[in-house]
gemmi code that builds the backbone of each chain (N, CA, C; Angstrom):
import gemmi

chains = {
    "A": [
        ("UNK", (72.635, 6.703, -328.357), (71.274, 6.234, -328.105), (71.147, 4.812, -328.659)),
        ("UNK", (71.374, 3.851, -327.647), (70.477, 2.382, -328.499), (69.337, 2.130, -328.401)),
        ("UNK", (69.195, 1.113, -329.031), (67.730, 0.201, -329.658), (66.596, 1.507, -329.807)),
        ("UNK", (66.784, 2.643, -329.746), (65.775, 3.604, -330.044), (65.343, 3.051, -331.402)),
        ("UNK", (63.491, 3.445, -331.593), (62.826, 3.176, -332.672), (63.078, 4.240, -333.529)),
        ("UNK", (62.930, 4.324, -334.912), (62.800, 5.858, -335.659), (61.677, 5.269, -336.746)),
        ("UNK", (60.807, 6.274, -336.494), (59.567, 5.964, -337.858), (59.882, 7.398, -338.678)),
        ("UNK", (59.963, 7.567, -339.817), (60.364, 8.477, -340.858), (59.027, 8.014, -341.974)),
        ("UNK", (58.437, 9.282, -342.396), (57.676, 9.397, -343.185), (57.952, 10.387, -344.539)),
        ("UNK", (57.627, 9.636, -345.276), (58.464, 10.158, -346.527), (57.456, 11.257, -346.924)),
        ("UNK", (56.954, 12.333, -347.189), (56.302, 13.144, -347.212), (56.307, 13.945, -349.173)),
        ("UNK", (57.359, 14.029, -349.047), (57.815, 14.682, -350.337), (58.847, 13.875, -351.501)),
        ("UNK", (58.986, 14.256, -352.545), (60.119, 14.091, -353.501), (60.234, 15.291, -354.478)),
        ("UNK", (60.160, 16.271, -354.016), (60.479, 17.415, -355.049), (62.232, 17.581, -354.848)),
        ("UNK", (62.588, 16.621, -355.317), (64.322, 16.363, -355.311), (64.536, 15.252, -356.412)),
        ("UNK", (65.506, 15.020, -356.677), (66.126, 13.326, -357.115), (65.966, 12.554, -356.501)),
        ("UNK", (65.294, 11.621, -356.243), (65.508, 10.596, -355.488), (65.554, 9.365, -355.890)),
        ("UNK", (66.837, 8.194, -356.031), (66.061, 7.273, -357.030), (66.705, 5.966, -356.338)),
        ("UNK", (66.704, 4.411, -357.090), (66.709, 3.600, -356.776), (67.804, 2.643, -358.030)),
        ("UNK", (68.264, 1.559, -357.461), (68.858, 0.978, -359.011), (67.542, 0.214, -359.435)),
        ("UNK", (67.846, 0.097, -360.932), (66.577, -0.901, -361.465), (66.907, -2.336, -361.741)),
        ("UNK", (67.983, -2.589, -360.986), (68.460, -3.878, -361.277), (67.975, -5.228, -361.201)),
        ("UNK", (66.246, -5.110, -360.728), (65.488, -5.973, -360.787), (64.620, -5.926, -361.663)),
        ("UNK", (64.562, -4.929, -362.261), (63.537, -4.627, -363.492), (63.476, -5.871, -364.592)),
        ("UNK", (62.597, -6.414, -364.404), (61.839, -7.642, -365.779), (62.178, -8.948, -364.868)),
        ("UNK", (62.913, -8.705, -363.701), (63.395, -9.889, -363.320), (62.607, -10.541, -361.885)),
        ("UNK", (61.314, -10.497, -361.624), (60.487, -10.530, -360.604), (58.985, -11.283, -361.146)),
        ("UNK", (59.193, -12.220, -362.500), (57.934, -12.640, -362.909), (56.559, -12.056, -362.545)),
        ("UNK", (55.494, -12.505, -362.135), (54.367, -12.179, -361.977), (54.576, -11.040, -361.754)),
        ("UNK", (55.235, -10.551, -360.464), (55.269, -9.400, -360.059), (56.068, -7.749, -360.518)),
        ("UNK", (56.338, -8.198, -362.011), (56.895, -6.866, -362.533), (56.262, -5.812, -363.071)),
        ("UNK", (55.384, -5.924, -363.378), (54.545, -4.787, -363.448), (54.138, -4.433, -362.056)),
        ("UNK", (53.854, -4.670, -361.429), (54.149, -3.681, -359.484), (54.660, -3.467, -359.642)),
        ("UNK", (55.891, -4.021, -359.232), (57.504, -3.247, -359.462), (57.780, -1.975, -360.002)),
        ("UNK", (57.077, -2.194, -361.438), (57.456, -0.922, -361.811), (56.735, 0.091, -361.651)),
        ("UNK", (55.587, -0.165, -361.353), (54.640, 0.600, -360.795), (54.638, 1.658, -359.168)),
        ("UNK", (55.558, 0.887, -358.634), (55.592, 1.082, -357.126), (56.947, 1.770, -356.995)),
        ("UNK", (57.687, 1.809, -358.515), (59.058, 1.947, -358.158), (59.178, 3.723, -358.618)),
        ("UNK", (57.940, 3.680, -359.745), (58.063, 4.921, -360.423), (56.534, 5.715, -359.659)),
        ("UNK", (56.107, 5.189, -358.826), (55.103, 5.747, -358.276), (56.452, 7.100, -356.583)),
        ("UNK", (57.301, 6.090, -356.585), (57.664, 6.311, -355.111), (58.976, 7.072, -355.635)),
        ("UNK", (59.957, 6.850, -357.062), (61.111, 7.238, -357.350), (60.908, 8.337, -358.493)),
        ("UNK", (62.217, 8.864, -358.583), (61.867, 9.852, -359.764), (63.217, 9.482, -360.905)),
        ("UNK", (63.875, 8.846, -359.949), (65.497, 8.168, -360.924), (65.439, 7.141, -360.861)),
        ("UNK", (66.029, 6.470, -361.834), (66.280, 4.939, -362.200), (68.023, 4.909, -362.086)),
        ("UNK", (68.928, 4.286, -361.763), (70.382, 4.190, -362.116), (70.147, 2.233, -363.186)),
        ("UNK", (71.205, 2.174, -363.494), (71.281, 1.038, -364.489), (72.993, 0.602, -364.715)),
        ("UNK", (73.129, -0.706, -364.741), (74.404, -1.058, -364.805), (74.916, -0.914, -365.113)),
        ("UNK", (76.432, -0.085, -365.713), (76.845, 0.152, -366.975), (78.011, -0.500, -367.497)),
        ("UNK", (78.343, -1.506, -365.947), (79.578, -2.143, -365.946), (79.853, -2.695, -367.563)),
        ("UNK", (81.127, -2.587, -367.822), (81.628, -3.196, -369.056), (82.162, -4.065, -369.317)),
        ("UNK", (82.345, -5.159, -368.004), (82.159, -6.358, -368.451), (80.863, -6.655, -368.576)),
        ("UNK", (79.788, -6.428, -367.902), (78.388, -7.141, -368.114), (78.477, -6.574, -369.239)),
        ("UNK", (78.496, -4.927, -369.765), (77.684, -4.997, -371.186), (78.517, -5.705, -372.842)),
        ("UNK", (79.556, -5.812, -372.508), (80.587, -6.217, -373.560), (81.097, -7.105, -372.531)),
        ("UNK", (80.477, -8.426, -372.604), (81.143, -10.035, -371.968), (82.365, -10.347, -372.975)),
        ("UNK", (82.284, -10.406, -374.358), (82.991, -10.519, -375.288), (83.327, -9.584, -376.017)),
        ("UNK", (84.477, -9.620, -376.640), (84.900, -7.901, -377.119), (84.188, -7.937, -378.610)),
        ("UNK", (83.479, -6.379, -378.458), (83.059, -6.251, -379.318), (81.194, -6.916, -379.822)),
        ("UNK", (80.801, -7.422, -378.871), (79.695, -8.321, -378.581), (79.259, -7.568, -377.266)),
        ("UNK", (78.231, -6.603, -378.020), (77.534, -6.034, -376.888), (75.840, -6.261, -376.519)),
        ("UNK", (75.910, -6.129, -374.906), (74.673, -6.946, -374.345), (73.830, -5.633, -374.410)),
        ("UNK", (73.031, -4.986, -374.995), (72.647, -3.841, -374.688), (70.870, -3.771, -374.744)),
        ("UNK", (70.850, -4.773, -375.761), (69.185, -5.070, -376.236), (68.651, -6.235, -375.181)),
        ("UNK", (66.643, -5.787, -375.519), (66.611, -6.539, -374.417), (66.342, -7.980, -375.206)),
        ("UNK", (66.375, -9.196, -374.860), (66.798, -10.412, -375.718), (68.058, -10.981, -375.421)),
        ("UNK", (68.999, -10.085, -374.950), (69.973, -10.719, -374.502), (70.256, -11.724, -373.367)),
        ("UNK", (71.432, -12.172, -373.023), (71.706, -13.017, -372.181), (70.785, -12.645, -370.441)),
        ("UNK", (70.098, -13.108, -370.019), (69.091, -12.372, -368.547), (70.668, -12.959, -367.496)),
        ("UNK", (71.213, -11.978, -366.906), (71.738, -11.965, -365.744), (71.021, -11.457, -364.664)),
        ("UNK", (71.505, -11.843, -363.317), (70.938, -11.488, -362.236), (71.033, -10.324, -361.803)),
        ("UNK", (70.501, -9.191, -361.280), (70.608, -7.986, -361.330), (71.016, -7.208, -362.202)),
        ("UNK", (71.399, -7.452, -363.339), (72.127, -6.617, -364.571), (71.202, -7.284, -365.579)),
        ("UNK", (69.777, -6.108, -365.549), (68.921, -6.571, -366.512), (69.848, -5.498, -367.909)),
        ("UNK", (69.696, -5.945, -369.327), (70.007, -5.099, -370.245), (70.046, -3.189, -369.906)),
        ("UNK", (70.967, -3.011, -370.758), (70.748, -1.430, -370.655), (69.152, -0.920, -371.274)),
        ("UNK", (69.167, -1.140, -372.730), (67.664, -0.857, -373.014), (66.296, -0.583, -372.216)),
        ("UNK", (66.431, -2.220, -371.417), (65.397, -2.569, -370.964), (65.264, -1.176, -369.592)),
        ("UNK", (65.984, -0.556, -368.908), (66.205, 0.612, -367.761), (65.977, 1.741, -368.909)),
        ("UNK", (67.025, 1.790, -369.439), (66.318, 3.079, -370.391), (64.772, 2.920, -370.860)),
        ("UNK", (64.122, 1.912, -371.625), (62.811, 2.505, -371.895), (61.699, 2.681, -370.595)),
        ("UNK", (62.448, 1.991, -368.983), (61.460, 1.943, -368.729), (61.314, 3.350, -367.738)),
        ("UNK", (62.854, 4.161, -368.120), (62.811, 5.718, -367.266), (62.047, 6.178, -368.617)),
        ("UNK", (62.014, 5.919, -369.564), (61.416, 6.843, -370.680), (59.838, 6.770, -370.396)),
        ("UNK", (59.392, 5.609, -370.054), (58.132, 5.104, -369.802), (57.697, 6.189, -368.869)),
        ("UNK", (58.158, 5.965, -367.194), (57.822, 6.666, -366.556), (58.016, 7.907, -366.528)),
        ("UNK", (58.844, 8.610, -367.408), (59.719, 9.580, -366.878), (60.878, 9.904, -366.434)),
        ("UNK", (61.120, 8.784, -365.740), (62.417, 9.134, -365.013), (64.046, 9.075, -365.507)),
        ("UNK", (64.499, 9.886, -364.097), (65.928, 10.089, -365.085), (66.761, 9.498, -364.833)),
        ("UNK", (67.856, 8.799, -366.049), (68.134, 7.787, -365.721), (69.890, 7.704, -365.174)),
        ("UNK", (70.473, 7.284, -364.807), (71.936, 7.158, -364.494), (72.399, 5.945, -364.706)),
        ("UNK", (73.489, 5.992, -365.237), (74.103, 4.592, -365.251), (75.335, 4.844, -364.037)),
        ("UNK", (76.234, 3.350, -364.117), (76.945, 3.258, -362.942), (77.363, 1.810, -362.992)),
        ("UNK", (78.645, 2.222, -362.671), (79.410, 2.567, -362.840), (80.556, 2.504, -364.621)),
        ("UNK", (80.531, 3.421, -364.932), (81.401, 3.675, -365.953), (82.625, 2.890, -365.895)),
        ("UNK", (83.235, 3.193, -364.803), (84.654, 2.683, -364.916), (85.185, 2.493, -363.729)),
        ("UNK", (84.974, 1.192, -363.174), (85.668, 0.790, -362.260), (86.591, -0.296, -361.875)),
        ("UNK", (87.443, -0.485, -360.920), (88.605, -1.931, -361.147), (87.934, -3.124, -361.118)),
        ("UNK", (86.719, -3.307, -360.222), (86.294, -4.577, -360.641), (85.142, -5.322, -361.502)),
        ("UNK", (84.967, -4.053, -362.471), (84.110, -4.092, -363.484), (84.445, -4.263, -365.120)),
        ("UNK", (85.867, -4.980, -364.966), (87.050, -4.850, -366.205), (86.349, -6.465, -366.633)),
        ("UNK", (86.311, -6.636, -368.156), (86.272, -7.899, -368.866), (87.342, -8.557, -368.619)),
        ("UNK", (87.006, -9.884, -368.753), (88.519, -10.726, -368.603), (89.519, -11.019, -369.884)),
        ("UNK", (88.261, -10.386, -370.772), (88.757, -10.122, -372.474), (90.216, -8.742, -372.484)),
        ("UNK", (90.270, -8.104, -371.156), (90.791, -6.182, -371.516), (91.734, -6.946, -371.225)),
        ("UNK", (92.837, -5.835, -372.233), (94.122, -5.746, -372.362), (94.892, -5.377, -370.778)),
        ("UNK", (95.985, -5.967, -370.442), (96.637, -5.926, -369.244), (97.913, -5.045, -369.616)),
        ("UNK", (97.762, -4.711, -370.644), (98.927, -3.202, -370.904), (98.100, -2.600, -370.819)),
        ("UNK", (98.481, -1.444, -369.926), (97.966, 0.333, -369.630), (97.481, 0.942, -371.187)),
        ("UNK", (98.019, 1.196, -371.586), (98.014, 1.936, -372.875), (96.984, 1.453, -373.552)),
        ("UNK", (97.145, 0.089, -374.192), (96.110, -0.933, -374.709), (94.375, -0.746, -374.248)),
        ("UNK", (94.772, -1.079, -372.201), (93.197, -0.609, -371.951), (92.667, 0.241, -372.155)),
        ("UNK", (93.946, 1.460, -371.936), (92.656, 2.500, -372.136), (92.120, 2.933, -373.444)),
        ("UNK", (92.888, 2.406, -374.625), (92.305, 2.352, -376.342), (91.189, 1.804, -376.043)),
        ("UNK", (90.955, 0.628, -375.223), (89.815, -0.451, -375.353), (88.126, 0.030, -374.447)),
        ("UNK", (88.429, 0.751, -373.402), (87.876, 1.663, -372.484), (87.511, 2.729, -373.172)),
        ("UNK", (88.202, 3.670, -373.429), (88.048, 5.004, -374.546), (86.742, 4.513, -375.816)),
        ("UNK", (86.959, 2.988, -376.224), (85.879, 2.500, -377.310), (84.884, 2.004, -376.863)),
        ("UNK", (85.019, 1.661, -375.050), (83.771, 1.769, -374.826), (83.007, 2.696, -374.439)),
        ("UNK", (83.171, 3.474, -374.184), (82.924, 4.780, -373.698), (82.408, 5.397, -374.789)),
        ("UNK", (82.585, 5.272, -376.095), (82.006, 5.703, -377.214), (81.119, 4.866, -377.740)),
        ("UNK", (80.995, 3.595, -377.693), (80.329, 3.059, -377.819), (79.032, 3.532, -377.222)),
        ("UNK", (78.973, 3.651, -375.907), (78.097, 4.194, -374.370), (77.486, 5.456, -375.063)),
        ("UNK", (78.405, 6.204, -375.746), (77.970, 7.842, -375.833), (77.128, 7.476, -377.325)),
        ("UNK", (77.803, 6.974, -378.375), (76.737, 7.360, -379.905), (76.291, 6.017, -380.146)),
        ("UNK", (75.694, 5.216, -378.929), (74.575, 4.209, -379.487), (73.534, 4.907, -378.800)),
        ("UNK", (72.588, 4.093, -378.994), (71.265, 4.397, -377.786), (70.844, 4.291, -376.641)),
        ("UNK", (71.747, 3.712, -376.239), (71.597, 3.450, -374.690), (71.294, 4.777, -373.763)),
        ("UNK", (71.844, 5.888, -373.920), (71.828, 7.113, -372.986), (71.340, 8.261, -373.931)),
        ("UNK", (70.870, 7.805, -375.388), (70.493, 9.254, -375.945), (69.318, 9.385, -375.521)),
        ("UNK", (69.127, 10.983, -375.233), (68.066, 11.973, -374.671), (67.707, 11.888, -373.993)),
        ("UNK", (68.329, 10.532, -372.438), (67.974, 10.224, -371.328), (69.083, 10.480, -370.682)),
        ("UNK", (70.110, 11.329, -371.085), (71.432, 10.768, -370.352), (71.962, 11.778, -369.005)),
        ("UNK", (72.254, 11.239, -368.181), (72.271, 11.932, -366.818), (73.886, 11.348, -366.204)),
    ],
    "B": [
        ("UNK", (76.075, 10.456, -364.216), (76.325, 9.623, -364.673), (77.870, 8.988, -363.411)),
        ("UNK", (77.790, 8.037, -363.385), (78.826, 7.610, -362.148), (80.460, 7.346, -362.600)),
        ("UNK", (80.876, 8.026, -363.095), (82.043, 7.579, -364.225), (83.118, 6.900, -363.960)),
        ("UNK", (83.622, 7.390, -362.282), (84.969, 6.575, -361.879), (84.181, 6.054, -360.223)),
        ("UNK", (84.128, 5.091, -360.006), (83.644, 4.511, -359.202), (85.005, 3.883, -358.046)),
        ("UNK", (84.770, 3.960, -356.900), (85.587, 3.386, -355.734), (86.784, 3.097, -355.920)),
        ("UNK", (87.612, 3.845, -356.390), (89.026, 3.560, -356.599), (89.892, 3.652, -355.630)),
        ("UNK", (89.579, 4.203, -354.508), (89.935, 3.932, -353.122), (90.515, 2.588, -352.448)),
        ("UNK", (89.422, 1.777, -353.648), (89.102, 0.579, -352.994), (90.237, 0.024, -353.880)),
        ("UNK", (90.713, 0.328, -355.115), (91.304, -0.488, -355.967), (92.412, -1.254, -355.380)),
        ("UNK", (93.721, -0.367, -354.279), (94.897, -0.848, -353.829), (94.811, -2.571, -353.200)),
        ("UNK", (93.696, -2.232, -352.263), (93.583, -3.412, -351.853), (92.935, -4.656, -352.473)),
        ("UNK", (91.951, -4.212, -353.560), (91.133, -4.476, -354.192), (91.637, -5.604, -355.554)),
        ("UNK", (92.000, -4.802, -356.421), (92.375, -5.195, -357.118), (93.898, -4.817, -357.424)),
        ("UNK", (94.865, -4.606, -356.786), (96.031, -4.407, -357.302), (96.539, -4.737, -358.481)),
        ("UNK", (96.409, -5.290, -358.951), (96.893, -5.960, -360.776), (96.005, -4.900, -361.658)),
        ("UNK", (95.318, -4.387, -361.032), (94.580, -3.300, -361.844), (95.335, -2.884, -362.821)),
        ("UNK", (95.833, -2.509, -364.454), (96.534, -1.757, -365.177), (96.745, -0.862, -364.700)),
        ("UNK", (95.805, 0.207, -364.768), (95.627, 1.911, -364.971), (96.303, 2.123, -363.391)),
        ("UNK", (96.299, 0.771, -362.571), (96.228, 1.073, -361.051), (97.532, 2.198, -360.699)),
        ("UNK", (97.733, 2.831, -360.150), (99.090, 3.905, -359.453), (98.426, 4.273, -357.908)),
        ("UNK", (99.567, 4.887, -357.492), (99.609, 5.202, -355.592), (98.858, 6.287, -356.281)),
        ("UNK", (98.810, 7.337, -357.267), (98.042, 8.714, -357.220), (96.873, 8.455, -358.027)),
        ("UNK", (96.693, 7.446, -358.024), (95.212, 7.052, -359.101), (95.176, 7.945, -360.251)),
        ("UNK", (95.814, 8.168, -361.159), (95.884, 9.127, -362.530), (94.750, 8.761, -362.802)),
        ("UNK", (94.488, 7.399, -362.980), (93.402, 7.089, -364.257), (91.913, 7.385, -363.649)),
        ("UNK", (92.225, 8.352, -362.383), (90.800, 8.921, -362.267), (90.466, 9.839, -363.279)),
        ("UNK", (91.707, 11.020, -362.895), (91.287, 12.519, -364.074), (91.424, 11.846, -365.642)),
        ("UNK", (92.087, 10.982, -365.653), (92.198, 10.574, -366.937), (90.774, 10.209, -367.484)),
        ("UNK", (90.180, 9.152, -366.768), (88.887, 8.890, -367.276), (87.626, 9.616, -367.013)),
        ("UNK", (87.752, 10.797, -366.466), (86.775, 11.707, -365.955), (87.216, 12.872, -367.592)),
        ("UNK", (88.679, 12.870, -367.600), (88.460, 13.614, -368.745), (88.191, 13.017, -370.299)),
        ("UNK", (88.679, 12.344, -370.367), (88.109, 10.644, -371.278), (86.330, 10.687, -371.327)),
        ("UNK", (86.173, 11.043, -370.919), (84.224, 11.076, -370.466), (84.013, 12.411, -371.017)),
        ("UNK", (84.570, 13.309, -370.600), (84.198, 14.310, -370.859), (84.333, 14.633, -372.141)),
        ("UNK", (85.264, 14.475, -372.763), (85.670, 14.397, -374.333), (84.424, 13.963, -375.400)),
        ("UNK", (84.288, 12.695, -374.780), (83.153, 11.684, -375.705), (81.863, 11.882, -375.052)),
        ("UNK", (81.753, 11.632, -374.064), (79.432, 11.936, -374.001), (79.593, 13.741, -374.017)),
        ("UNK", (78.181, 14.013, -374.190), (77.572, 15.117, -374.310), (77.775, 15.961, -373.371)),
        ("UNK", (78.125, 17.640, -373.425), (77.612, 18.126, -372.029), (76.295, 17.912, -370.987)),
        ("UNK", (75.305, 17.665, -371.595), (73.920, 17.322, -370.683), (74.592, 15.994, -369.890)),
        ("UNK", (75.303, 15.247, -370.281), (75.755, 14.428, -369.360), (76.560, 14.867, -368.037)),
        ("UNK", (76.171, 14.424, -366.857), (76.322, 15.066, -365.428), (77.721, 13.884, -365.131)),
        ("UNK", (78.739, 13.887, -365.499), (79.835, 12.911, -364.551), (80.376, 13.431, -363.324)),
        ("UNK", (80.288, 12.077, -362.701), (80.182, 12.518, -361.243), (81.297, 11.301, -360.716)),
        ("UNK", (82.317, 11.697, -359.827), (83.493, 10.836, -359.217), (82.873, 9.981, -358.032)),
        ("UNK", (82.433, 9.045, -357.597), (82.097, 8.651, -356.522), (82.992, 7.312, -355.820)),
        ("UNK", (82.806, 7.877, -354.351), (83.749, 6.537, -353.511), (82.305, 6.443, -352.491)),
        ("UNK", (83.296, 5.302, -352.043), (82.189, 4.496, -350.933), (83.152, 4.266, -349.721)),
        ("UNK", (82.180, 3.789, -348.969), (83.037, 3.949, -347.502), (83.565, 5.007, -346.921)),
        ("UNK", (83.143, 6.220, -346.812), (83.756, 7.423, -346.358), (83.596, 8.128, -345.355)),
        ("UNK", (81.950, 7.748, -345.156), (81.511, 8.594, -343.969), (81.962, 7.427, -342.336)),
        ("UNK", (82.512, 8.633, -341.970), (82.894, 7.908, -340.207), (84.582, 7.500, -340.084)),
        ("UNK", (84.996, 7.599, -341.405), (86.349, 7.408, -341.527), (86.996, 8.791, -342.071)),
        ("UNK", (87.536, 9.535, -341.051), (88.317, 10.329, -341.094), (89.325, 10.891, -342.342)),
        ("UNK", (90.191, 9.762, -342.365), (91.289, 9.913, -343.193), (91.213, 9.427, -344.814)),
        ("UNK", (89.472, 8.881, -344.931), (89.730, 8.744, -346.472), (88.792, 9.902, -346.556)),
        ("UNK", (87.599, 10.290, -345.699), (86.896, 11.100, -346.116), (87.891, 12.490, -346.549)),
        ("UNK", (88.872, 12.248, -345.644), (89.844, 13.748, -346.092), (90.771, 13.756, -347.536)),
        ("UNK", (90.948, 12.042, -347.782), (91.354, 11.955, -348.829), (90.994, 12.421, -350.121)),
        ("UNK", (89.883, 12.088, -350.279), (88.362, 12.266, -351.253), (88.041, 13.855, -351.317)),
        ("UNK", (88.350, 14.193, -350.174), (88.368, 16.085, -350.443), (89.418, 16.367, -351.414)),
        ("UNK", (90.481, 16.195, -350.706), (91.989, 16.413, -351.095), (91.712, 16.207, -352.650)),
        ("UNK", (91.319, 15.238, -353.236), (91.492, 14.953, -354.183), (90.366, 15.242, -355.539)),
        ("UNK", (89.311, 15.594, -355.098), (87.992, 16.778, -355.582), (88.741, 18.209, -355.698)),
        ("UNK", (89.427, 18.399, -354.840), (90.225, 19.753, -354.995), (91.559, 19.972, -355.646)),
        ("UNK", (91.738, 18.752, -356.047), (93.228, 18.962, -356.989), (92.081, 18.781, -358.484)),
        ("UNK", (91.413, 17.789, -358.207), (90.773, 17.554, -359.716), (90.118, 19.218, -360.356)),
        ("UNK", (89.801, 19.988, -359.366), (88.937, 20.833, -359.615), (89.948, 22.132, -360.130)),
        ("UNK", (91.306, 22.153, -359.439), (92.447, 22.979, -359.575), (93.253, 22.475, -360.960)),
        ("UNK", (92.980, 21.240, -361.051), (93.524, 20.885, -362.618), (92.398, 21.232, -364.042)),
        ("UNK", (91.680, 21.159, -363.532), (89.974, 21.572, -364.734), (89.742, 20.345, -364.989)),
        ("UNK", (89.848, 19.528, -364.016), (89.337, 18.464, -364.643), (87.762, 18.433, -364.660)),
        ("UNK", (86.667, 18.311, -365.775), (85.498, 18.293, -365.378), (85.049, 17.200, -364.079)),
        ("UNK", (84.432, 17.863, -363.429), (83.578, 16.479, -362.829), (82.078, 17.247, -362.028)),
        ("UNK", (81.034, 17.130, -362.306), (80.044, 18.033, -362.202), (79.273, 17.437, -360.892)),
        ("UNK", (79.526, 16.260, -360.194), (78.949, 15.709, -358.970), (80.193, 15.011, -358.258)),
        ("UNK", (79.687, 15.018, -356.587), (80.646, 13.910, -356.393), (79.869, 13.121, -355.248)),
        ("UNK", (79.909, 11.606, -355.314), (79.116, 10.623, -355.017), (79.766, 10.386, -353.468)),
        ("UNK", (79.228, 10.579, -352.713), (79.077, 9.939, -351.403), (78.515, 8.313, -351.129)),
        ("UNK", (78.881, 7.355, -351.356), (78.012, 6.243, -351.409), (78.709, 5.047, -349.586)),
        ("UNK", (77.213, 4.924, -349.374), (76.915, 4.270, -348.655), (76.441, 2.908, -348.328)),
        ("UNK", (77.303, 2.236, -347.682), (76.690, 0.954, -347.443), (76.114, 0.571, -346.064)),
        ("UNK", (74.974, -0.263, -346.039), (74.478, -0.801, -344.824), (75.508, -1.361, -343.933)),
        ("UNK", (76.460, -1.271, -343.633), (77.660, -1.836, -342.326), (77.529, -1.596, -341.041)),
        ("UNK", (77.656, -2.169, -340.400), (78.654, -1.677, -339.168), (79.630, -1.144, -339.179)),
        ("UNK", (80.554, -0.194, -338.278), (82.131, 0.048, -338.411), (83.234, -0.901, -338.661)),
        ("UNK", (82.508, -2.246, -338.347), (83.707, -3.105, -338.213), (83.981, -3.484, -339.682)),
        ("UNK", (82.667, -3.892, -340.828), (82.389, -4.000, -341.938), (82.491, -3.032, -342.609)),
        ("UNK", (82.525, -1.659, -342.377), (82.871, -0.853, -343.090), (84.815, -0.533, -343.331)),
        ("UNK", (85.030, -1.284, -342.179), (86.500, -0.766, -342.448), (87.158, -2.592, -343.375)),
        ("UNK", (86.421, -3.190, -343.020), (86.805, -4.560, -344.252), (86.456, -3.956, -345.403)),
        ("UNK", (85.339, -3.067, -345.713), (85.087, -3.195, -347.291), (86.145, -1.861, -347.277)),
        ("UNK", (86.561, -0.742, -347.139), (88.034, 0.043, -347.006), (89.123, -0.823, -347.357)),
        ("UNK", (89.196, -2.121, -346.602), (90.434, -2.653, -347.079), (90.441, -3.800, -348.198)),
        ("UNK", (89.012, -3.561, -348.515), (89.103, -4.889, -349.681), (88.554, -6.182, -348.984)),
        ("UNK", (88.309, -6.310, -347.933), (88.402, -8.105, -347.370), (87.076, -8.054, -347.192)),
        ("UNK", (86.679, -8.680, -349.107), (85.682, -9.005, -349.673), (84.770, -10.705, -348.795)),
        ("UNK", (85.577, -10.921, -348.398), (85.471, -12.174, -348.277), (84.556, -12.309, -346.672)),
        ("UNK", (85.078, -11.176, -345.907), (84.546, -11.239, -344.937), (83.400, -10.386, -344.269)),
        ("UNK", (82.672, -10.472, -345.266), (81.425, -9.224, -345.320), (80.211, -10.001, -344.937)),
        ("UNK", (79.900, -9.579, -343.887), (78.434, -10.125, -343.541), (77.477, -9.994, -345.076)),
        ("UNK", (77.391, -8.881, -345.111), (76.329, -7.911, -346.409), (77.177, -7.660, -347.790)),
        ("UNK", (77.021, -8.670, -348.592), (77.476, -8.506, -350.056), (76.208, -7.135, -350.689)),
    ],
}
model = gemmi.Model(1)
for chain_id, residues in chains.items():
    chain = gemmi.Chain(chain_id)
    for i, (resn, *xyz) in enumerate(residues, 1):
        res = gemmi.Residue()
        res.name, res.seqid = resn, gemmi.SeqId(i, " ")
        for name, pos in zip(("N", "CA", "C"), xyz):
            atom = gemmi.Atom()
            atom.name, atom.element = name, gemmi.Element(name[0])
            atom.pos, atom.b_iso = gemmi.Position(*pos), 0.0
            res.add_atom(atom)
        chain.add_residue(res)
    model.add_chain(chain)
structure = gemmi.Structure()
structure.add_model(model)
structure.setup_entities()
């Protein structure tokens, strides 16, 4: 079937349904809509978890909000308080992927994954994902 | 929680990858690596992209949910992820050719 129209009406969310927040704080005037419209319409937040954005430098982690403002990779904090705010539940994403490696990580196998394994703990007993973590 | 993300993609992707291998170990590895360190309330979930409409990775991605699942490896979701493409763009971002993507 081409150029057919489809109008879809969203009716419900008694499910998960969510969005990334990767614009969150980053829309001036207009962030409070944002978040308003985002947690009016979503029930999940996902959030960056890449480890180069959050550890640019080893051991120098971006996690608070105050930190360095990148473009779509607002702080972790700043997504966590604002699923806590609304409610919603939050996901991060991606944990661990090939093109989400610091240019700081070790290029021996063994090495990364010591360095990976510490972030990953890092991830688990700071605050970033406690009592929100999905 | 999204723990091992598009590794499908890695061969073409990033080949210099460390952890990189033809059987991707450092999936179960870091799915069980996860599992070790966050909490059970934490949901880790394996996800690839590019799958639907392509045959032979979507069968891959089974294949390989079902060895993970026959080894115990935890993994409590598995991510279907989708991009806005065409077929023609969907089979560039399959092979990596980042470069030639209408839709970053």
């Amino acid at each position: 079937m081409n150029n057919a129209r489809v109008n879809i009406t969203q009716r419900d969310h008694d499910f998960i349904f969510g969005c990334n927040g990767l614009m969150l704080g980053q829309l001036g005037e207009n962030n409070e809509l944002y978040e308003q419209v985002f947690a009016r319409l979503f029930n999940l937040v996902t959030t960056a978890i890449c480890w180069n954005i959050a550890e640019p430098e080893r051991g120098k982690f971006r996690f608070e909000e105050g930190s360095e403002e990148i473009f779509r990779r607002p702080p972790l904090d700043r997504v966590r308080n604002f699923a806590k705010k609304y409610h919603l539940k939050l996901k991060g994403q991606p944990l661990l992927a090939d093109t989400w490696i610091p240019e700081w990580a070790s290029k021996d196998p063994d090495e990364l994954k010591k360095q990976i394994r510490n972030y990953f703990q890092v991830l688990a007993e700071g605050s970033v994902f406690s009592g929100c973590c999905e | 929680m999204d723990a091992v993300n598009e590794a499908f993609l890695c061969k073409n992707r990033t080949p210099d990858f460390p952890l990189y291998d033809e059987n991707l170990s450092y999936v179960p590895w870091a799915l069980n690596t996860a599992a070790e360190i966050f909490p059970d309330s934490c949901i880790l979930e394996r996800n690839e992209a590019s799958l639907i409409n392509y045959g032979e990775a979507a069968e891959r991605y089974f294949q390989e949910i079902k060895k993970l699942k026959e080894d115990k490896v935890r993994i409590d979701a598995v991510g279907l992820q989708v991009h806005m493409f065409n077929s023609d763009e969907g089979l560039r971002h399959l092979n990596g050719d980042y470069l030639n993507l209408r839709y970053q």
